[in-house]
C-alpha positions in Angstrom: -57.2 217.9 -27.1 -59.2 215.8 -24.8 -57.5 212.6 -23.5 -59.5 209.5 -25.1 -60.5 206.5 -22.8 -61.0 202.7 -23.1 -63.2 203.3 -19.8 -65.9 205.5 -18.6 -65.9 208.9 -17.1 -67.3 208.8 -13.4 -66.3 208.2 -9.9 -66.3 204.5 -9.2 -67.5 203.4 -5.6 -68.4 199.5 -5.9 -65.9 197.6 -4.2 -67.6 193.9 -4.9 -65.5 191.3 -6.4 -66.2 190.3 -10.3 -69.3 188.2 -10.6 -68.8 184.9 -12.5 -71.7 186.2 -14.8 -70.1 189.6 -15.3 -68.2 190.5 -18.5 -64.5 190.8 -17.8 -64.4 194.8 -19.4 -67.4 195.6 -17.4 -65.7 194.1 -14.2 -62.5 196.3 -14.6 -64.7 199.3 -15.7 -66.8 199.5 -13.0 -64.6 198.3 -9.8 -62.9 201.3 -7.3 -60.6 198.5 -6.0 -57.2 200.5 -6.3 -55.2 197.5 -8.5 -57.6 197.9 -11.4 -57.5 201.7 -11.1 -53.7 201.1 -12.3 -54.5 198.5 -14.8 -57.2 201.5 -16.3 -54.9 203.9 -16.0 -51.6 201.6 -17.3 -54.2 200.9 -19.9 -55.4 203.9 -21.3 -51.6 205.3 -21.5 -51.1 202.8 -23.7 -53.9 203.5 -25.9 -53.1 206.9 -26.2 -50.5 206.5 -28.5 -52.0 203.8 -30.5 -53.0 205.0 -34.4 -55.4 207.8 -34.0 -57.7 206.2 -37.5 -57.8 202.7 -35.5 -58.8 203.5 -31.7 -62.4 203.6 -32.7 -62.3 199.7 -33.7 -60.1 198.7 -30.8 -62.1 200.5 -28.5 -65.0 199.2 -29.3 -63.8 195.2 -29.6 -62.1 196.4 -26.0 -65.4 197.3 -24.7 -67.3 194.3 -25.8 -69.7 192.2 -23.5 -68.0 189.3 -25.2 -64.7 187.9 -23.1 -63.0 186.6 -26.5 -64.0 190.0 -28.7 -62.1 192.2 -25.3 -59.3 189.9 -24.9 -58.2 190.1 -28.2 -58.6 193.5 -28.3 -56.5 194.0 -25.0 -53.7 191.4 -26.8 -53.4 193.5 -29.6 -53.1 196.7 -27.3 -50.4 195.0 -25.2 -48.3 193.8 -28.2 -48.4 197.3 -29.9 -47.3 199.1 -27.1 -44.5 195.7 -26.3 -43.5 196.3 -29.6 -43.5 199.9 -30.2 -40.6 199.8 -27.0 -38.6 197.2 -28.9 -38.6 198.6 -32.6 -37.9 201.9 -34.1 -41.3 201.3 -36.0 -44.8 199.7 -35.5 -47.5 200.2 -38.1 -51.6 198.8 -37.7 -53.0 197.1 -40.1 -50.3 197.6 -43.2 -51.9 196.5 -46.4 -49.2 194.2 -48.8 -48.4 194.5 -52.0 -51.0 191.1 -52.3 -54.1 193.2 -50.5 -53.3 191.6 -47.2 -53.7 193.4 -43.8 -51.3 191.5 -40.7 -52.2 193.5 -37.7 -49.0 194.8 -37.5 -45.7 195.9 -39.3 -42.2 196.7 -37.5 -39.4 198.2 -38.6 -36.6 196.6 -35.7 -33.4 198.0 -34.6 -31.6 195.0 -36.1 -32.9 193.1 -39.2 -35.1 193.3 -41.6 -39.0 194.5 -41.5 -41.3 191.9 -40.3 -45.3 191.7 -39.4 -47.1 190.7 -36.5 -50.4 188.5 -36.8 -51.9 188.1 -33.1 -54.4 185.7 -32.2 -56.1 184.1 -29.3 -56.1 180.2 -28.6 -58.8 178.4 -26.9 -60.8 180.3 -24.4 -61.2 179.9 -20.7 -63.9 178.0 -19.5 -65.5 180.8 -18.0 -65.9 182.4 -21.4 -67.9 179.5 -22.8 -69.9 178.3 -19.5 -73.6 178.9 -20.1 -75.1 181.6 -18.0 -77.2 179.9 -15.9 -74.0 178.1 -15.0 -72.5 181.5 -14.4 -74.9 182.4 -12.0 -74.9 179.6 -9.8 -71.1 180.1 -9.6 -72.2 183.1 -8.3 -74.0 181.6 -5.5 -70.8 179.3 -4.6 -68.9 182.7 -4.4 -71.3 183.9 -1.7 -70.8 181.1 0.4 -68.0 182.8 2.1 -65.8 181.3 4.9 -62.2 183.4 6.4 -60.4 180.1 6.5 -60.9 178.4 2.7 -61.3 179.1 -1.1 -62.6 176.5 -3.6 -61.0 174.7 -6.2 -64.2 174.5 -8.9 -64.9 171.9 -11.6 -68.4 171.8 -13.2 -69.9 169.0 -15.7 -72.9 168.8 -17.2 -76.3 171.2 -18.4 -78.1 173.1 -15.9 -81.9 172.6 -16.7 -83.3 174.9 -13.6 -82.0 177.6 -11.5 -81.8 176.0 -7.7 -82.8 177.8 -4.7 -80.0 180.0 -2.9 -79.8 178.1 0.4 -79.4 174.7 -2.0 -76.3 176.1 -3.1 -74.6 178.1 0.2 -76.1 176.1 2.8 -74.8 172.6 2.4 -71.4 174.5 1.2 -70.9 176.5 4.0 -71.7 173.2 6.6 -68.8 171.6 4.7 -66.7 174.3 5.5 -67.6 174.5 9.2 -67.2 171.2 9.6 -63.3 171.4 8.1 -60.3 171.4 10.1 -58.7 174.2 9.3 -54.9 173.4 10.6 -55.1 169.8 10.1 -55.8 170.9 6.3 -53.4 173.4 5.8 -50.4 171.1 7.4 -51.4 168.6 4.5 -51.2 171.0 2.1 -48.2 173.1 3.5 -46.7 169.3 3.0 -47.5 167.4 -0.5 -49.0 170.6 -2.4 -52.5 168.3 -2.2 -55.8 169.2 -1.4 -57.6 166.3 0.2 -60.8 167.8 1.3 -63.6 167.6 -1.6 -67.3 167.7 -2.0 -69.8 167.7 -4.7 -73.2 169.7 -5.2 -75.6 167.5 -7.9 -78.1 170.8 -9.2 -80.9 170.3 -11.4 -78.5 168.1 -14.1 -75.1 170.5 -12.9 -72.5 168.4 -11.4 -70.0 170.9 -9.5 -67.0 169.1 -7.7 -65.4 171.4 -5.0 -61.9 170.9 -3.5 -60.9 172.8 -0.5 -58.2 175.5 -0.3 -56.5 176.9 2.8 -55.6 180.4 2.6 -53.2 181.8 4.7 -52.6 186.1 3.8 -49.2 187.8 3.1 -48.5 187.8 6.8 -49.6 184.0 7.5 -52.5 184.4 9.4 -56.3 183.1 8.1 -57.7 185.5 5.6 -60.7 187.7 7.1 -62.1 189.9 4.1 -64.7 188.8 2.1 -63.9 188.2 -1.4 -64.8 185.9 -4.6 -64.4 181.8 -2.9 -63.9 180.5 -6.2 -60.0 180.4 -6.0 -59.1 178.2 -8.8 -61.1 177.6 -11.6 -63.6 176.7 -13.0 -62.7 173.8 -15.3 -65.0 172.3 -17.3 -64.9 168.0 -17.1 -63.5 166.2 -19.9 -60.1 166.1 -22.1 -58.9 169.9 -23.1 -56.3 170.0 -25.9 -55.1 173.3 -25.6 -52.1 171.9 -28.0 -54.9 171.5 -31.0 -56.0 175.3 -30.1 -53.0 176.5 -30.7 -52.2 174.6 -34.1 -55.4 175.4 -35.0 -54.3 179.1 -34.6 -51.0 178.6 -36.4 -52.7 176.6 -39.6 -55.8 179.4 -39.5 -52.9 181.9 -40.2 -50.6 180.6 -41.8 -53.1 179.7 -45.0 -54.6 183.0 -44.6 -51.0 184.7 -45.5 -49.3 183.2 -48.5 -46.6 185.2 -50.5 -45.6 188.1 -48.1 -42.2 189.5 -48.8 -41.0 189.6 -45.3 -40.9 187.3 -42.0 -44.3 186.7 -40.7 -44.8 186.3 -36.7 -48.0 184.5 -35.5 -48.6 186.1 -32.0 -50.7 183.6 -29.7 -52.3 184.4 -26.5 -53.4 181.0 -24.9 -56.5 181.6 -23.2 -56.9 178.5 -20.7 -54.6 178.9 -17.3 -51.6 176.1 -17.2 -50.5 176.0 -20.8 -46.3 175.9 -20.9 -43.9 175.6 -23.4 -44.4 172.0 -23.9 -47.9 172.5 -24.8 -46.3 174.5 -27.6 -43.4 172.0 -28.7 -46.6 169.4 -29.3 -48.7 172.0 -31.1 -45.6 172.6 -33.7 -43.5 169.7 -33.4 -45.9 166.9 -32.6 -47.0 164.4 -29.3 -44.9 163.0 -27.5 -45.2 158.9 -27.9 -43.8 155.8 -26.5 -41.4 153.8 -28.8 -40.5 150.3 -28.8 -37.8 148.4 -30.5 -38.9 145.5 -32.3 -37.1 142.0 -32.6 -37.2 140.0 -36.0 -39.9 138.0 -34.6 -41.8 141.8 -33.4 -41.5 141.5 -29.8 -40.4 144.8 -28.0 -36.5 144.4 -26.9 -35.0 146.8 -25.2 -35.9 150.4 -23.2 -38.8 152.5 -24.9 -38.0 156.3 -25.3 -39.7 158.8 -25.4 -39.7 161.1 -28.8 -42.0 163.0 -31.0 -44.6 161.9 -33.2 -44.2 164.3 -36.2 -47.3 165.5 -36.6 -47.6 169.5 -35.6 -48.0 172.6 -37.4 -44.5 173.0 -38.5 -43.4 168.9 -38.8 -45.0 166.2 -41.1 -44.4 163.0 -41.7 -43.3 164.6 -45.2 -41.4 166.9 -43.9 -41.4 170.8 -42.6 -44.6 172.9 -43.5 -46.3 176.0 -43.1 -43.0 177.8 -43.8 -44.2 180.6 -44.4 -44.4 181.5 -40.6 -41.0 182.6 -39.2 -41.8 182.9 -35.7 -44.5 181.4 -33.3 -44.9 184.2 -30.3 -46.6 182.4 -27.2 -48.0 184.1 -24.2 -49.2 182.4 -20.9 -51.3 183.3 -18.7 -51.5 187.2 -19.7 -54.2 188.9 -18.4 -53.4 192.8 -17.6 -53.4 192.7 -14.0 -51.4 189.5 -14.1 -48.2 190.8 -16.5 -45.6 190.0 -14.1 -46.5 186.4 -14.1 -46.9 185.8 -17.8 -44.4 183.9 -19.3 -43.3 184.2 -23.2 -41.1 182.9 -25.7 -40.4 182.9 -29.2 -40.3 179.7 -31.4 -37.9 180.0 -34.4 -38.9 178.0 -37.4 -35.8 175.9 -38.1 -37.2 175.8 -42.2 -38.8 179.5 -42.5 -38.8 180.5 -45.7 -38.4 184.2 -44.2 -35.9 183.3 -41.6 -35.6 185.8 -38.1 -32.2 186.9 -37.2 -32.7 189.7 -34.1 -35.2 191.5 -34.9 -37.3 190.3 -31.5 -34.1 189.8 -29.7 -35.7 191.2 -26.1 -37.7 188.1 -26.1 -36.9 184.6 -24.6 -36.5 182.4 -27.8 -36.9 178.6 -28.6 -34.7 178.1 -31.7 -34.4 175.1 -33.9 -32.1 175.9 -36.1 -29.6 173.2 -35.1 -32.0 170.4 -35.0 -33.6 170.4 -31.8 -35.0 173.4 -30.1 -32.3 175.6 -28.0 -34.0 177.3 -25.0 -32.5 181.5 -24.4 -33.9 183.7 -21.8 -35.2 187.4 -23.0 -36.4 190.3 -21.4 -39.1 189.9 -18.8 -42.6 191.8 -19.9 -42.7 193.8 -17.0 -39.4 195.2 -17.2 -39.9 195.8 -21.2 -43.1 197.8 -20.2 -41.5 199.5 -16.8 -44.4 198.2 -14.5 -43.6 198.6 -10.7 -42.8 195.2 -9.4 -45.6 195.2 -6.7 -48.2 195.4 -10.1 -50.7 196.7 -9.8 -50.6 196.4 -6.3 -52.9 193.9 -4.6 -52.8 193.3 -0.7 -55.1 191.3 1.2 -56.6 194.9 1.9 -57.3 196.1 -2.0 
């Protein structure tokens, strides 16, 4: 039987870095750089033993041109095959007794059957950045110096395209006109970077900070390669904590009367989300509180505590019981596996409660008032992935 593929058949030659314009499958699918020749390969071996009836869907949400469509896809992938290592069991889209269909069913080692609804919260900014915006990110890319990356954030609507050399020239002057060592002593020092500029374009406003980069062996980088090293971020407030209740609500009203624990699995899209971005999204902010006199003047030290006011906490009490478990996932992209962190949030009031049934994972569990904090199993190790995945050196 011929092997099935997420990717396509043919020998791959471009070496280019991804585009900021460029899809993220049709980046992977069409670079020869050795790293994402694993991630294909990791990939497809995964895929081969997913449900024969539902590769055609997954393939084709995998394939997509649309970042949010081929990340979900690619979550779902990943948790069936982190799942199927961890259970005796993992069925696709079961259908309950009440017509439902959770992505996923398991059957655990210890416990009782649960399912597995996965879902993506927020989106990076490069998924929703017009394209026009895109491409002169592009430009900034090409503006290449040995000695410094950028830190990117863009505001504003581009109304024209600018020229080229409006874009690379002035950047590249900056550059020249940086001192290299000076900069990278600061930075070696407070973790700062304190070398910015800004390009005004045609109603774009793009703020650039400067980053030293220093390879594996301490010495200046000298291959060409994308300058946009962190970023880009889009100006203004981003509540990635909404995102994510918004996620937990969505499902949680969507699956009412199932007869086992249900797990809401969350990839958060943007970069820098933690665990505390979780505790406001279930339990609520965090808010400064005063204590009051007779006459109501503040006496005393504030505190800090939480506002109830998340998915799982009211005012009126605990809600949206009906989810046992809140699965979070930072910072998972395929090539980037090692450094995704995970945890599993217990809800203290389930009306399905979890015993072990996902006892590999590192677990957040309220059960005794506040939430206790266990390390798990790291992914990489749960998936056998070579440390070194999936291999980048300054040379790949």
């Amino acid at each position: 039987m011929t092997k099935s593929s997420l990717f396509s058949e043919y020998t791959r030659t471009d070496h280019s870095p991804a585009r900021e314009s460029e899809a993220a499958f049709d980046f992977l699918d069409r670079t020869s750089r050795t790293p994402f020749s694993n991630v294909r390969r990791e990939l497809d071996d995964w895929f081969q033993v997913y449900p024969e009836d539902a590769k055609s869907d997954l393939r084709g949400r995998f394939q997509s041109d649309r970042d949010s469509a081929h990340f979900g896809a690619f979550f779902e992938l990943f948790l069936h095959e982190l799942l199927r290592r961890r259970c005796k069991a993992v069925v696709v889209d079961p259908r309950t007794d009440r017509g439902q269909t959770p992505d996923f069913r398991c059957i655990p080692h210890v416990g009782k059957e649960f399912y597995v609804e996965a879902t993506l919260a927020g989106e990076p900014s490069e998924l929703t950045l017009p394209k026009l915006t895109r491409d002169v990110l592009d430009l900034v890319n090409s503006a290449y110096h040995p000695r410094f990356r950028f830190a990117v954030e863009v505001r504003g609507i581009l109304n024209a395209m600018p020229k080229k050399a409006e874009v690379i020239g002035p950047l590249v002057s900056w550059l020249d006109s940086l001192n290299y060592e000076e900069l990278l002593a600061q930075y070696r020092e407070s973790g700062r970077l304190v070398a910015s500029t800004r390009l005004q374009l045609n109603g774009l406003t793009i703020d650039l900070d400067a980053i030293p980069v220093v390879n594996p062996k301490g010495e200046a980088e000298t291959a060409a390669d994308r300058m946009i090293g962190m970023g880009p971020t889009t100006g203004g407030f981003l509540n990635f904590a909404r995102n994510m209740r918004t996620s937990i609500e969505s499902k949680g009203n969507r699956y009412k009367g199932l007869d086992a624990p249900l797990v809401v699995a969350v990839l958060a899209m943007a970069t820098g989300t933690s665990d505390s971005d979780v505790m406001e999204a279930l339990v609520g902010p965090e808010a400064v509180v005063f204590e009051r006199s007779k006459a109501g003047e503040p006496v005393g030290t504030p505190t800090m505590r939480r506002r109830l006011d998340g998915a799982w906490f009211s005012p009126t009490g605990p809600q949206y019981r009906r989810i046992s478990g809140f699965l979070a996932f930072h910072d998972l992209r395929p090539w980037k596996i090692h450094n995704s962190k995970y945890r599993l949030w217990k809800h203290p009031m389930a009306s399905h409660q979890l015993s072990g049934e996902l006892s590999f994972a590192p677990v957040a569990d309220g059960s005794t008032g506040r939430f206790e904090f266990a390390e798990g199993e790291s992914l990489g190790d749960i998936l056998d992935l070579p440390s070194e995945w999936p291999g980048f050196t300054s040379a790949a």
